[in-house]
mmJSON file of the N, C-alpha and C atoms, coordinates in Angstrom:
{"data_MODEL":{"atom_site":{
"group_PDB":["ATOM","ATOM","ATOM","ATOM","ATOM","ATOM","ATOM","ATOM","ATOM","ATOM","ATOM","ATOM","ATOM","ATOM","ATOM","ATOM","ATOM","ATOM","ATOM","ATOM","ATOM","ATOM","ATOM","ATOM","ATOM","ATOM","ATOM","ATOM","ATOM","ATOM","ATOM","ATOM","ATOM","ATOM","ATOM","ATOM","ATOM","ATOM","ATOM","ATOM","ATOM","ATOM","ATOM","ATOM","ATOM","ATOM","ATOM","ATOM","ATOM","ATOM","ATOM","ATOM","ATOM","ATOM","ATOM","ATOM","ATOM","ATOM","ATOM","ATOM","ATOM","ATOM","ATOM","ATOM","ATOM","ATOM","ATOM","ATOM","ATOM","ATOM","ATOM","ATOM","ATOM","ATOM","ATOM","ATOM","ATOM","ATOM","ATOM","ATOM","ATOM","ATOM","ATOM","ATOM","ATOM","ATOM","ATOM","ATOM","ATOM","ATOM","ATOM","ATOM","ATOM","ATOM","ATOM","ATOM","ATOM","ATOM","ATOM","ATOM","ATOM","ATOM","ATOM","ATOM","ATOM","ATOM","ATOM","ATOM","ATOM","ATOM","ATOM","ATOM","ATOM","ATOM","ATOM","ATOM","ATOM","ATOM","ATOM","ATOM","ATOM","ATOM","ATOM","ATOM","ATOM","ATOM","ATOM","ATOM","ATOM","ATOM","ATOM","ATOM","ATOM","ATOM","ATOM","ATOM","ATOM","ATOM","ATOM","ATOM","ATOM","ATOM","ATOM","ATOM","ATOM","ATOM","ATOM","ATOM","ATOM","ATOM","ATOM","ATOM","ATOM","ATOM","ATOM","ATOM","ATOM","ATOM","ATOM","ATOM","ATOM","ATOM","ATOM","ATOM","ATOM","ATOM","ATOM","ATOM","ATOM","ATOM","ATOM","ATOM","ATOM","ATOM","ATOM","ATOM","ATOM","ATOM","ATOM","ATOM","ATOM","ATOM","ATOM","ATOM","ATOM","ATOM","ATOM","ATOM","ATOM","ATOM","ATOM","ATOM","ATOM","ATOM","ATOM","ATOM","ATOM","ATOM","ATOM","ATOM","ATOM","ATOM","ATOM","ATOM","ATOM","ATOM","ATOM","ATOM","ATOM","ATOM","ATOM","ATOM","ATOM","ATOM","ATOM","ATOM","ATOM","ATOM","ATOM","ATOM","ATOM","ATOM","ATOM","ATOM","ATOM","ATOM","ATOM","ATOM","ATOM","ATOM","ATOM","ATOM","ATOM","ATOM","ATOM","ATOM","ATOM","ATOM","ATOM","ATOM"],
"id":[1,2,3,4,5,6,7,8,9,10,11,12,13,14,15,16,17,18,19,20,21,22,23,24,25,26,27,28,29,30,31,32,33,34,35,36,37,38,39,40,41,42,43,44,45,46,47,48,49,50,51,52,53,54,55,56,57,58,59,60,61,62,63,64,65,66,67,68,69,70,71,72,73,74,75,76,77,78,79,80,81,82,83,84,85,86,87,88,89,90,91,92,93,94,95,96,97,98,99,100,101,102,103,104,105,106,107,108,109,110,111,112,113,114,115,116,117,118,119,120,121,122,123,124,125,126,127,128,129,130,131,132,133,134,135,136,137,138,139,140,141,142,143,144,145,146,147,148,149,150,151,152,153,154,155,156,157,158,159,160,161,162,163,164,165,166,167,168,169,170,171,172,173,174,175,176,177,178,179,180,181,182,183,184,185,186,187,188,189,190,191,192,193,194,195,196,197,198,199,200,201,202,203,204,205,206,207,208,209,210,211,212,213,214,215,216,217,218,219,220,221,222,223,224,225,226,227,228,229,230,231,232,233,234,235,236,237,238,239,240],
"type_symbol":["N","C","C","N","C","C","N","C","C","N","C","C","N","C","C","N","C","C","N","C","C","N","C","C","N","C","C","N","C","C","N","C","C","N","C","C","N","C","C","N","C","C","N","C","C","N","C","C","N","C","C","N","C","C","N","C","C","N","C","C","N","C","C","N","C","C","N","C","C","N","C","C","N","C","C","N","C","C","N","C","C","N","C","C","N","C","C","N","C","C","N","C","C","N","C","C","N","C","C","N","C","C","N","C","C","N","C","C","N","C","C","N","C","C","N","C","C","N","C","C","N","C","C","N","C","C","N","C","C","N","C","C","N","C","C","N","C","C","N","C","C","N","C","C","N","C","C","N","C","C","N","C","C","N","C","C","N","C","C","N","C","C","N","C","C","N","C","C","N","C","C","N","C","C","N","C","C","N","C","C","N","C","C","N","C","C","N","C","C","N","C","C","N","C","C","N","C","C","N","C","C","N","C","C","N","C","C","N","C","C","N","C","C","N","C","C","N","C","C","N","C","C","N","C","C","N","C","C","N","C","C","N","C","C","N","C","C","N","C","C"],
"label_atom_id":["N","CA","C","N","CA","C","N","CA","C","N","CA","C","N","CA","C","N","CA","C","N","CA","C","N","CA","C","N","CA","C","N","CA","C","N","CA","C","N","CA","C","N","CA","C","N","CA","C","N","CA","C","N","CA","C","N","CA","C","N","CA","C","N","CA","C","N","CA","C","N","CA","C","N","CA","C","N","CA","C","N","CA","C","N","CA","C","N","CA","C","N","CA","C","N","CA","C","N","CA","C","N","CA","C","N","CA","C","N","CA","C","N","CA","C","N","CA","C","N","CA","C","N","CA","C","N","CA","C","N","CA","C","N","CA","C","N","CA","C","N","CA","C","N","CA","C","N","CA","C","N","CA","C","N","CA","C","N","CA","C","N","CA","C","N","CA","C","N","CA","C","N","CA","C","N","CA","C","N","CA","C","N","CA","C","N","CA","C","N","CA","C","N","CA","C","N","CA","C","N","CA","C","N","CA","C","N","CA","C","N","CA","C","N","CA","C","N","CA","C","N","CA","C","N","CA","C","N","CA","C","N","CA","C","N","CA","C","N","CA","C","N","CA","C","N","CA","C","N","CA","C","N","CA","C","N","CA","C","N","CA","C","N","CA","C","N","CA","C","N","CA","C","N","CA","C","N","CA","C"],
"label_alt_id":[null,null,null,null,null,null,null,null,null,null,null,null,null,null,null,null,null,null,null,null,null,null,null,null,null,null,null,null,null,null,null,null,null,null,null,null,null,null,null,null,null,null,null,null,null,null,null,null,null,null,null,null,null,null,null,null,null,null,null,null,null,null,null,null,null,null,null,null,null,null,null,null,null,null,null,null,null,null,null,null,null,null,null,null,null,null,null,null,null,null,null,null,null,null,null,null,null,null,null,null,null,null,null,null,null,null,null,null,null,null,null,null,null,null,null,null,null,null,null,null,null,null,null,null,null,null,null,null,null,null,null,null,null,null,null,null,null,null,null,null,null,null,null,null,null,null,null,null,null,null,null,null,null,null,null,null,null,null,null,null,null,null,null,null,null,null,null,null,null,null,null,null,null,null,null,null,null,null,null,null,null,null,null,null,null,null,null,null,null,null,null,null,null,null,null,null,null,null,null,null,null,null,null,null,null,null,null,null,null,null,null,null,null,null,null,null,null,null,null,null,null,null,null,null,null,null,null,null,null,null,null,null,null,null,null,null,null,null,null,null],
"label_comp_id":["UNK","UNK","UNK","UNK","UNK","UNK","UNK","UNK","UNK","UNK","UNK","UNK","UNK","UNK","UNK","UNK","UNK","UNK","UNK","UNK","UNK","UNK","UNK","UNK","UNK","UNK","UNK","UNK","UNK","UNK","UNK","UNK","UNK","UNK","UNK","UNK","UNK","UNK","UNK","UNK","UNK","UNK","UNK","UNK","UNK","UNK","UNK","UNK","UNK","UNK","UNK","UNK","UNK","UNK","UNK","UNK","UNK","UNK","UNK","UNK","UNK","UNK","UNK","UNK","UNK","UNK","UNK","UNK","UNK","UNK","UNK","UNK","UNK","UNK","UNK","UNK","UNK","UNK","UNK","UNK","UNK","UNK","UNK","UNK","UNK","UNK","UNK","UNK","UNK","UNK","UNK","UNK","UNK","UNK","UNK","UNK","UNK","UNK","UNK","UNK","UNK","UNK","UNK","UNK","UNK","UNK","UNK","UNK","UNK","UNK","UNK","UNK","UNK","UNK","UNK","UNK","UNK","UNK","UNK","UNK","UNK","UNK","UNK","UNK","UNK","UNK","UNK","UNK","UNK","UNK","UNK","UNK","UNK","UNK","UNK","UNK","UNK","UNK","UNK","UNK","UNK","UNK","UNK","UNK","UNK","UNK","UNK","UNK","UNK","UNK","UNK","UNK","UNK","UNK","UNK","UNK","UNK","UNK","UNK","UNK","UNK","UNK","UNK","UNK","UNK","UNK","UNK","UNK","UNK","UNK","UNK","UNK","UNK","UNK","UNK","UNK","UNK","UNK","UNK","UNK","UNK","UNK","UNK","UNK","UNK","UNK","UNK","UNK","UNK","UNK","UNK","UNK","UNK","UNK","UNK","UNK","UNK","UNK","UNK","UNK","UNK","UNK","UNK","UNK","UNK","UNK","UNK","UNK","UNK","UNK","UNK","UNK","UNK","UNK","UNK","UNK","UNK","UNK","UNK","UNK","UNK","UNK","UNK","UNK","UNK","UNK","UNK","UNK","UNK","UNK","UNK","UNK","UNK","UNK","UNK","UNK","UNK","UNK","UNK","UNK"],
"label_asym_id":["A","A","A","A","A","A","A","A","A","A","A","A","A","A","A","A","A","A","A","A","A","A","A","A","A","A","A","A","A","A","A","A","A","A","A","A","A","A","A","A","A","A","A","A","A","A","A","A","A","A","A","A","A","A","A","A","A","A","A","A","A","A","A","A","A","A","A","A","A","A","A","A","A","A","A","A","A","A","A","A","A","A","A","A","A","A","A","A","A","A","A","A","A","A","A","A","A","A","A","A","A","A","A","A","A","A","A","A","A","A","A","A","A","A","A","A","A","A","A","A","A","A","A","A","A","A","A","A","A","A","A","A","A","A","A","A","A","A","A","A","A","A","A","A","A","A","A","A","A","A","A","A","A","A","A","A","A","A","A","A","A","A","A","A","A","A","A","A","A","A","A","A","A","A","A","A","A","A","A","A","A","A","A","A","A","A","A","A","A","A","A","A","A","A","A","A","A","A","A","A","A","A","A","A","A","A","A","A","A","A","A","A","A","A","A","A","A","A","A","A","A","A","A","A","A","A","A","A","A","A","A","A","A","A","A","A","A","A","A","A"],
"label_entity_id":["1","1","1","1","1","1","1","1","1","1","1","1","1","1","1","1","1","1","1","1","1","1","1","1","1","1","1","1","1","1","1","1","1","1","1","1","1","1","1","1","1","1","1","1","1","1","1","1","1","1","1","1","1","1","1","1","1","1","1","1","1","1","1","1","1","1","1","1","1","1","1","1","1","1","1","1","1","1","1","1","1","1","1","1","1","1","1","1","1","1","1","1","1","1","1","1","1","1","1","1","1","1","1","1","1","1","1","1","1","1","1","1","1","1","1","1","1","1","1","1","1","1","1","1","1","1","1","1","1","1","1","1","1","1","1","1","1","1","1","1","1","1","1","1","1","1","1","1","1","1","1","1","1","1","1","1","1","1","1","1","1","1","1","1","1","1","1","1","1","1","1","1","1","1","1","1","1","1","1","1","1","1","1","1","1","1","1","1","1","1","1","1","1","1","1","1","1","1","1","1","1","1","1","1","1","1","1","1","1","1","1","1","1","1","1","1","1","1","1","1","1","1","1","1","1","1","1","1","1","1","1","1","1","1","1","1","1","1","1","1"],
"label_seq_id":[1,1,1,2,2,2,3,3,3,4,4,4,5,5,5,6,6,6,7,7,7,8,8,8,9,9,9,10,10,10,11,11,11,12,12,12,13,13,13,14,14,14,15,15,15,16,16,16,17,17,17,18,18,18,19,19,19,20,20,20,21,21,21,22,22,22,23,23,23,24,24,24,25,25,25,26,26,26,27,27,27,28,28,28,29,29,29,30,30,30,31,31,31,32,32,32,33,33,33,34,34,34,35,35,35,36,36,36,37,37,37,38,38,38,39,39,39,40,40,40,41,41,41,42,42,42,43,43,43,44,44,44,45,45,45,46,46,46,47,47,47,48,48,48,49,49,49,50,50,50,51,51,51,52,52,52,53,53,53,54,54,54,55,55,55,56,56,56,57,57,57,58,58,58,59,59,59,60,60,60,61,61,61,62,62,62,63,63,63,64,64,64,65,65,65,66,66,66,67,67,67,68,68,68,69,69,69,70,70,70,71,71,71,72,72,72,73,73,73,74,74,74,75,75,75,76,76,76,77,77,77,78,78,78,79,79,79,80,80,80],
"pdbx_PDB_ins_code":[null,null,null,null,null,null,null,null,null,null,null,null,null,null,null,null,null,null,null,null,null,null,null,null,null,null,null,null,null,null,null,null,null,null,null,null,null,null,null,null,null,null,null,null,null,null,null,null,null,null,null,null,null,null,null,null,null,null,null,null,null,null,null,null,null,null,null,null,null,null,null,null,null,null,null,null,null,null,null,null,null,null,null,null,null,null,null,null,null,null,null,null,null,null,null,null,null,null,null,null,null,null,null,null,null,null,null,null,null,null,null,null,null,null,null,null,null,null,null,null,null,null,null,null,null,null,null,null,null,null,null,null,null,null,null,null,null,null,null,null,null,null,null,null,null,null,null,null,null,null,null,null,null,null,null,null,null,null,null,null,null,null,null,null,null,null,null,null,null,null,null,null,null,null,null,null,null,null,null,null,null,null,null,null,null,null,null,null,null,null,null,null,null,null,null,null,null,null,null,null,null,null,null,null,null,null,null,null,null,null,null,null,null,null,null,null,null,null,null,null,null,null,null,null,null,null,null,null,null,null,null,null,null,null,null,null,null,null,null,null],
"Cartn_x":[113.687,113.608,112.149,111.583,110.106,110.439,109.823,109.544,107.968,108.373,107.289,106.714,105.608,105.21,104.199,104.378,103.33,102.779,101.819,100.922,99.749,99.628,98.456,98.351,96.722,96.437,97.34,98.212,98.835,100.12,101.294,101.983,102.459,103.618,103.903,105.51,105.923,107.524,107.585,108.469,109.071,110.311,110.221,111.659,111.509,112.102,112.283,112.22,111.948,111.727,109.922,109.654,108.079,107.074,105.923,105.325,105.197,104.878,105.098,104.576,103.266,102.225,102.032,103.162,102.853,101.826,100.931,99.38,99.881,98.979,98.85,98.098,97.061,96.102,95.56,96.88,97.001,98.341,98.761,100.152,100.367,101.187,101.648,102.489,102.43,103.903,104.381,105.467,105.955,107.14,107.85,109.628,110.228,111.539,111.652,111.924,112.243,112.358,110.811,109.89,108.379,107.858,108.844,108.323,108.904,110.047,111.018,109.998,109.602,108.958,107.508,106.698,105.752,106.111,107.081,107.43,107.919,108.309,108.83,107.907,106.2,105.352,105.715,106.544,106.514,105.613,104.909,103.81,103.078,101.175,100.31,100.45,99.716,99.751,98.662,97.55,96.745,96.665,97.574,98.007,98.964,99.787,100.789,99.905,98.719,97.75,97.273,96.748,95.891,96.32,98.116,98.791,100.144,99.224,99.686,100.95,101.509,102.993,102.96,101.55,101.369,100.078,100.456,99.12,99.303,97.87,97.225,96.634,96.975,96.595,95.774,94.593,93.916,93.136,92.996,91.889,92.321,91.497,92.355,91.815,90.798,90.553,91.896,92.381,93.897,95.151,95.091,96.269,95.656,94.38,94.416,94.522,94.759,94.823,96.847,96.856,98.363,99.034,98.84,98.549,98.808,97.268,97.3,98.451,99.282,100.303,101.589,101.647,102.444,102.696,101.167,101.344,101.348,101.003,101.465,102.946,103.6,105.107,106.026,105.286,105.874,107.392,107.424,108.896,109.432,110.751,111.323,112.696,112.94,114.042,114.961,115.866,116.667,116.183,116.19,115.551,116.718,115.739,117.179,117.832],
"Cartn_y":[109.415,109.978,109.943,110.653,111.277,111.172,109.581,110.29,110.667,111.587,111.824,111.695,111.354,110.681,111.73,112.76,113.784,113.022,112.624,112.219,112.924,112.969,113.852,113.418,113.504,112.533,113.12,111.786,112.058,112.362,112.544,113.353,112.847,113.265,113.039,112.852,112.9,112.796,112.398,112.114,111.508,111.835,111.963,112.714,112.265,113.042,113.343,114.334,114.619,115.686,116.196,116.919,117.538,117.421,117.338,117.357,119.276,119.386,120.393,121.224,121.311,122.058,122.191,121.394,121.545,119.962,119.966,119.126,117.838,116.831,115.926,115.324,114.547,114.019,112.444,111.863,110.832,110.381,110.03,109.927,108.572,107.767,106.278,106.068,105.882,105.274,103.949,103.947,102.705,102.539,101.508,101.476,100.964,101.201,100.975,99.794,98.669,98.003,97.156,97.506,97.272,97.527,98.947,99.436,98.347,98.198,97.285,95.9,95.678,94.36,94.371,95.377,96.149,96.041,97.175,96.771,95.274,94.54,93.226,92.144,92.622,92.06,91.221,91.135,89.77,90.085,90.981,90.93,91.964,91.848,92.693,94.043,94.938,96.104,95.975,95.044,94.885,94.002,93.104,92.441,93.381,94.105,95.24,96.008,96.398,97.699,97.176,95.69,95.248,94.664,94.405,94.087,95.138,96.403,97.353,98.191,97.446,98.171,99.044,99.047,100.319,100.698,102.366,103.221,103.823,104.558,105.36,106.502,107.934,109.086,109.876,110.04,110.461,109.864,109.805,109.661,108.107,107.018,105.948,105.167,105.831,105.78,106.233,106.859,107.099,106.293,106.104,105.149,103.497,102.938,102.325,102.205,103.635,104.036,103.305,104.299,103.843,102.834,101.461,99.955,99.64,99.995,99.936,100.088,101.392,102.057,100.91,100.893,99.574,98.607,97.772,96.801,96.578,97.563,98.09,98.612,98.551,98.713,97.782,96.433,95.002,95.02,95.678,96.082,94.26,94.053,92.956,93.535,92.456,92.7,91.703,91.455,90.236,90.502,88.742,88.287,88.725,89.122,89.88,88.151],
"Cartn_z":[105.767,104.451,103.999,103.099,102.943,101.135,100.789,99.388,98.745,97.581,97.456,96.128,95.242,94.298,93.95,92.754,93.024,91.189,91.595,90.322,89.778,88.295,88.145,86.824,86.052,84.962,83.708,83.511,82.447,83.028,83.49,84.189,85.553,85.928,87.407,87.43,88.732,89.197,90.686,90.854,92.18,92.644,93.813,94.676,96.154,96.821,97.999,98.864,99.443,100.554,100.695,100.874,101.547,99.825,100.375,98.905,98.667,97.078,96.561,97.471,97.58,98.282,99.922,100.269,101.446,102.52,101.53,101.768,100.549,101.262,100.196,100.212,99.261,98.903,99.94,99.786,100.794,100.834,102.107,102.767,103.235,102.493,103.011,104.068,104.819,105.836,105.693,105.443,105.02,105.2,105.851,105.708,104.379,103.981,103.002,102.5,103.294,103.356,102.532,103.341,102.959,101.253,101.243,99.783,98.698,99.273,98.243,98.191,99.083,98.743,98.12,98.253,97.93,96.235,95.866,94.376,93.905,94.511,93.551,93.58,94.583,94.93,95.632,96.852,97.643,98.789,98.843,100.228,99.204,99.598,99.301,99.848,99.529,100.413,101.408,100.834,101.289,103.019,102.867,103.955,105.033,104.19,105.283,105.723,104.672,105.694,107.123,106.485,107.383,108.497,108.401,109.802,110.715,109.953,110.693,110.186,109.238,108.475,107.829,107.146,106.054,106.91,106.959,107.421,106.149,106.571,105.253,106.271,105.723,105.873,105.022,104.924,103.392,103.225,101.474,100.615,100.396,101.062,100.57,99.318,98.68,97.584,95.769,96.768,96.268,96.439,97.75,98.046,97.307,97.075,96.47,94.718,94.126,93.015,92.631,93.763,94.099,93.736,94.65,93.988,93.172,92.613,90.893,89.918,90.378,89.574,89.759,90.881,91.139,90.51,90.839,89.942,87.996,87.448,86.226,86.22,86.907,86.858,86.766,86.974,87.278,87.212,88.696,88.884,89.629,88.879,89.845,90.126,91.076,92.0,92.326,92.656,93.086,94.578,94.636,96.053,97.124,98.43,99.389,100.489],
"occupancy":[1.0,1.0,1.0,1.0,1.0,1.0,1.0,1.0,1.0,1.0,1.0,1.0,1.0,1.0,1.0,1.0,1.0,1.0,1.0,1.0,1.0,1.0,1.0,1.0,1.0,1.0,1.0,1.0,1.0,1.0,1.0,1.0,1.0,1.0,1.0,1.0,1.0,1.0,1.0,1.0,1.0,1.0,1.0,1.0,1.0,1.0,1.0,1.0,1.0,1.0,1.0,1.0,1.0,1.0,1.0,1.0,1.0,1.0,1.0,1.0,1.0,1.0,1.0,1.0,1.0,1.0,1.0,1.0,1.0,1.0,1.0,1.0,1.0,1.0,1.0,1.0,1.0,1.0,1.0,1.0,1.0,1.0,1.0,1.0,1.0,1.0,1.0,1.0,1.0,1.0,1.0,1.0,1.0,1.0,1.0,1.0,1.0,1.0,1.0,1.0,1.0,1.0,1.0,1.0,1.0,1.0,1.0,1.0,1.0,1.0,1.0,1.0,1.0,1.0,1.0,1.0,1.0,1.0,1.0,1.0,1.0,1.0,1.0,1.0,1.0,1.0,1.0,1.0,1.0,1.0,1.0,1.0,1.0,1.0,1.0,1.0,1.0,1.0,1.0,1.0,1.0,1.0,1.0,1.0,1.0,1.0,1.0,1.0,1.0,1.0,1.0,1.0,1.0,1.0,1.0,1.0,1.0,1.0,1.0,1.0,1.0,1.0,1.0,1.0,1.0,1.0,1.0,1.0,1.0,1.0,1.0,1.0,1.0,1.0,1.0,1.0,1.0,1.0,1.0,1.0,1.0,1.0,1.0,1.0,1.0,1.0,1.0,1.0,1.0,1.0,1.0,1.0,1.0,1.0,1.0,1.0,1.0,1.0,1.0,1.0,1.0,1.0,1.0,1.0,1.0,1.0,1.0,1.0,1.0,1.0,1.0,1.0,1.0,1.0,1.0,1.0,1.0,1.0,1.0,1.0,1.0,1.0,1.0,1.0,1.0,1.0,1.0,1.0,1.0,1.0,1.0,1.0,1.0,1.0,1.0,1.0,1.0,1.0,1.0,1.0],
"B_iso_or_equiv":[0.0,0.0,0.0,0.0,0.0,0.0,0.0,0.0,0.0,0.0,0.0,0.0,0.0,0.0,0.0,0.0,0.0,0.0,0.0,0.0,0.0,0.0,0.0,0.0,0.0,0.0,0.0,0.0,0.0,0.0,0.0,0.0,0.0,0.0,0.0,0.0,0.0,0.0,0.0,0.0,0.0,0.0,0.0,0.0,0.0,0.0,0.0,0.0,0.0,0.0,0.0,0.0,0.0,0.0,0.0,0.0,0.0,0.0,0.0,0.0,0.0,0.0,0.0,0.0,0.0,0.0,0.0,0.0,0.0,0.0,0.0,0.0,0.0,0.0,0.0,0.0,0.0,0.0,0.0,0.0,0.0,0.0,0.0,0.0,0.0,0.0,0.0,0.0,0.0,0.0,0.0,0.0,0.0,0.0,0.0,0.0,0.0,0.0,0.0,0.0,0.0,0.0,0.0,0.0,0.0,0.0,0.0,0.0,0.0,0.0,0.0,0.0,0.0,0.0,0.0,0.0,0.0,0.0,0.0,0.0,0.0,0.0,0.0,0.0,0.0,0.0,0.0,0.0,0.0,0.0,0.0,0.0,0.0,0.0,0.0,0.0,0.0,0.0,0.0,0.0,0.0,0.0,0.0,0.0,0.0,0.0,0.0,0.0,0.0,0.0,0.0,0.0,0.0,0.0,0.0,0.0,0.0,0.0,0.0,0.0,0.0,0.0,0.0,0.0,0.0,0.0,0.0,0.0,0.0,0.0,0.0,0.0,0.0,0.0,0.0,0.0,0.0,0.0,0.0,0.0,0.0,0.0,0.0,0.0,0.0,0.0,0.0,0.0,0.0,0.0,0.0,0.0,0.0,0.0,0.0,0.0,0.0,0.0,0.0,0.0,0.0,0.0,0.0,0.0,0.0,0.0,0.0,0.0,0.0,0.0,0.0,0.0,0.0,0.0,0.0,0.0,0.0,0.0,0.0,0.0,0.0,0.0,0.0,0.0,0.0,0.0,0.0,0.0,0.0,0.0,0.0,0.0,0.0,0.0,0.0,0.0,0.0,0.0,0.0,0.0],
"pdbx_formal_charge":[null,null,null,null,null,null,null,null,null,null,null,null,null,null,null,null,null,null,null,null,null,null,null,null,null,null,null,null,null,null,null,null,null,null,null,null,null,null,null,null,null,null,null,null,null,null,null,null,null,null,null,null,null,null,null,null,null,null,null,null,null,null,null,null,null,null,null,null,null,null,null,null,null,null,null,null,null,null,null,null,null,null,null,null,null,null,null,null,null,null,null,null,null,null,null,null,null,null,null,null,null,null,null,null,null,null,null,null,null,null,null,null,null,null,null,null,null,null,null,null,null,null,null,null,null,null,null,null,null,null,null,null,null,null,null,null,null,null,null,null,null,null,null,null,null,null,null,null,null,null,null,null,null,null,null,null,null,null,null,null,null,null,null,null,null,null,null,null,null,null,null,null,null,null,null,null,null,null,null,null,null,null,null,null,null,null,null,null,null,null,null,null,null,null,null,null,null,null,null,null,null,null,null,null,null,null,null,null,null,null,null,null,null,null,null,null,null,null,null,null,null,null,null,null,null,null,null,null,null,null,null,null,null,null,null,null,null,null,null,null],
"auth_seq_id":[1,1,1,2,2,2,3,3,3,4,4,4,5,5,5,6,6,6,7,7,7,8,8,8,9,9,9,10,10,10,11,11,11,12,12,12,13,13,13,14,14,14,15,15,15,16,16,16,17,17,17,18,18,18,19,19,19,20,20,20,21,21,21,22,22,22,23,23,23,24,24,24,25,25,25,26,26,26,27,27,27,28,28,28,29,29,29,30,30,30,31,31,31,32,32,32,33,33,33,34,34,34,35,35,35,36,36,36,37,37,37,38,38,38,39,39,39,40,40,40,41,41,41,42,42,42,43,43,43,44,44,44,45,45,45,46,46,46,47,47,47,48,48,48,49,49,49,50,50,50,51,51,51,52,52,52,53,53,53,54,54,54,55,55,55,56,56,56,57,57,57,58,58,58,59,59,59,60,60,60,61,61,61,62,62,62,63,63,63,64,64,64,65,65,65,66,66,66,67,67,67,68,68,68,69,69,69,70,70,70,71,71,71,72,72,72,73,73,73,74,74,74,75,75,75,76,76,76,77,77,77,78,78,78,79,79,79,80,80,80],
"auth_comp_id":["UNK","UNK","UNK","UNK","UNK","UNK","UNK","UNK","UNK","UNK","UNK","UNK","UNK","UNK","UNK","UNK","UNK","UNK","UNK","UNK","UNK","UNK","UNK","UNK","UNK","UNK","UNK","UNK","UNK","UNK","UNK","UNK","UNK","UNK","UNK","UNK","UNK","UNK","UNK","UNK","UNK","UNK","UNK","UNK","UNK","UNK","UNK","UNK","UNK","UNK","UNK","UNK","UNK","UNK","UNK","UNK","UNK","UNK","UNK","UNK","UNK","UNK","UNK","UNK","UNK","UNK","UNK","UNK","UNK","UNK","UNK","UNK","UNK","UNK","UNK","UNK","UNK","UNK","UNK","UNK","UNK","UNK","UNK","UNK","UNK","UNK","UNK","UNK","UNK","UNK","UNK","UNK","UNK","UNK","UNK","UNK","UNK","UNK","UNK","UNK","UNK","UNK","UNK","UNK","UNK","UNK","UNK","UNK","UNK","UNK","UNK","UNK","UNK","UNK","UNK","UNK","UNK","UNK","UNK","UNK","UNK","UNK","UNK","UNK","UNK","UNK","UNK","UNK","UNK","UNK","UNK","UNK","UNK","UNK","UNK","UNK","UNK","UNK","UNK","UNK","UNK","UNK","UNK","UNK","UNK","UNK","UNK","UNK","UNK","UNK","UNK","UNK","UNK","UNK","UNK","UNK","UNK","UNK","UNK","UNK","UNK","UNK","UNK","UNK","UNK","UNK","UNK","UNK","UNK","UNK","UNK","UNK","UNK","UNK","UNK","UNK","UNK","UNK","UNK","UNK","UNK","UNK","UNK","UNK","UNK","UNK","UNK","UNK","UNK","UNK","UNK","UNK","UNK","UNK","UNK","UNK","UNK","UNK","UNK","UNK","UNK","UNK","UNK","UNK","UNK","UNK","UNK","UNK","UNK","UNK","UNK","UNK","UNK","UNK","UNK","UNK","UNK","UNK","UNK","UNK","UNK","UNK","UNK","UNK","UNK","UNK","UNK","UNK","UNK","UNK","UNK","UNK","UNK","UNK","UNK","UNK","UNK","UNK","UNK","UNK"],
"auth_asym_id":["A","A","A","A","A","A","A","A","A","A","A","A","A","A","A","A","A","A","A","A","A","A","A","A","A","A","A","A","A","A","A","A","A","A","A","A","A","A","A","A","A","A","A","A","A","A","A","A","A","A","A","A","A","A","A","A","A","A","A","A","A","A","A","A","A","A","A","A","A","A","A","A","A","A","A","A","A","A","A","A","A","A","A","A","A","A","A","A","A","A","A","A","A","A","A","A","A","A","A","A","A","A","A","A","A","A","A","A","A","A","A","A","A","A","A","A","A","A","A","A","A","A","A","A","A","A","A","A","A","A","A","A","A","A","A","A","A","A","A","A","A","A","A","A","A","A","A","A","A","A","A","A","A","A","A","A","A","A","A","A","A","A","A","A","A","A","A","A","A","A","A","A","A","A","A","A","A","A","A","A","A","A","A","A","A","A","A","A","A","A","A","A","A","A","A","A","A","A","A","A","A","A","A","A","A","A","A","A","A","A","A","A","A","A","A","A","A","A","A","A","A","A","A","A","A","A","A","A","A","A","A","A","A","A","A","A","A","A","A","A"],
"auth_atom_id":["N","CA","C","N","CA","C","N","CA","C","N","CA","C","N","CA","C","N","CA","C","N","CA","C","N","CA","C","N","CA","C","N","CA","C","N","CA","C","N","CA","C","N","CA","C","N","CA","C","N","CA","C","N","CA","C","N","CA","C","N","CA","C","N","CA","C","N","CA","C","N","CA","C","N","CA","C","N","CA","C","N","CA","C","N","CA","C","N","CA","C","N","CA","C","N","CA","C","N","CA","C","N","CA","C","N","CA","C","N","CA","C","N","CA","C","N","CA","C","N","CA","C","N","CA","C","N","CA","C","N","CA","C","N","CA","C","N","CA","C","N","CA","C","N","CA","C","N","CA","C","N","CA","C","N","CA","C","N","CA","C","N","CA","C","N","CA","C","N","CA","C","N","CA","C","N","CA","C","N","CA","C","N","CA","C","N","CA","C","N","CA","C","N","CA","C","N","CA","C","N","CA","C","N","CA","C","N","CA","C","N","CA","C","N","CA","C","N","CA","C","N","CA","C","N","CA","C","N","CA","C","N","CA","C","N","CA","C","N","CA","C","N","CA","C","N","CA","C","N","CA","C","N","CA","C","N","CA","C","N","CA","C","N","CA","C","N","CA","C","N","CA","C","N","CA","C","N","CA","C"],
"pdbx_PDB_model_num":[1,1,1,1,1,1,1,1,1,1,1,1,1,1,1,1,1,1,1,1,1,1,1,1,1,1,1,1,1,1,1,1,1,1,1,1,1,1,1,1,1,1,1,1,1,1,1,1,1,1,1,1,1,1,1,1,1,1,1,1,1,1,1,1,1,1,1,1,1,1,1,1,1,1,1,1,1,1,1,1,1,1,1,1,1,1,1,1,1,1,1,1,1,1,1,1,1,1,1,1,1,1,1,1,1,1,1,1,1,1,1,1,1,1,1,1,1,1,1,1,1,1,1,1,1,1,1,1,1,1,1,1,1,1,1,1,1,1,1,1,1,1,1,1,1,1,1,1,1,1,1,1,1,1,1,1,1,1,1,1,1,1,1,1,1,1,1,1,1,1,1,1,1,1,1,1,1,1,1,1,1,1,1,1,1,1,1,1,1,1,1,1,1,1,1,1,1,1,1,1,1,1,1,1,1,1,1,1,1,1,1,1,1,1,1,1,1,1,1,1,1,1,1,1,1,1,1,1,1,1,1,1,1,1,1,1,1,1,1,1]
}}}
């Protein structure tokens, strides 16, 4: 499954399937499993990039924008 997070200042939505355009700015790979933990902060992204779980395709000046959005979401979760 391919989601997709089309953000723009001020603005934005999230779904699934191909991004709008075809192209995208920068492209995460990630299982979902990863994302889930990603949002409830139990691992950095920074540590998944750097041990191989999360690639980055792009501008990763974006994907670290990304992050950011994240962690301003201070999403929690029940522990799995």
């Amino acid at each position: 499954m391919c989601l997709v997070f089309l953000l723009d200042a001020g603005s934005g939505h999230a779904g699934t399937g191909e991004p709008v355009n075809g192209a995208a700015d920068v492209t995460l790979h990630l299982t979902s499993d990863l994302l889930r933990d990603l949002l409830a902060e139990r691992v950095s992204a920074f540590n998944a990039y750097m041990d191989g779980q999360l690639t980055v395709a792009g501008d990763l000046r974006l994907a670290l924008k990304f992050g950011e959005l994240v962690r301003s979401l201070n999403v929690t979760s029940p522990p799995r």
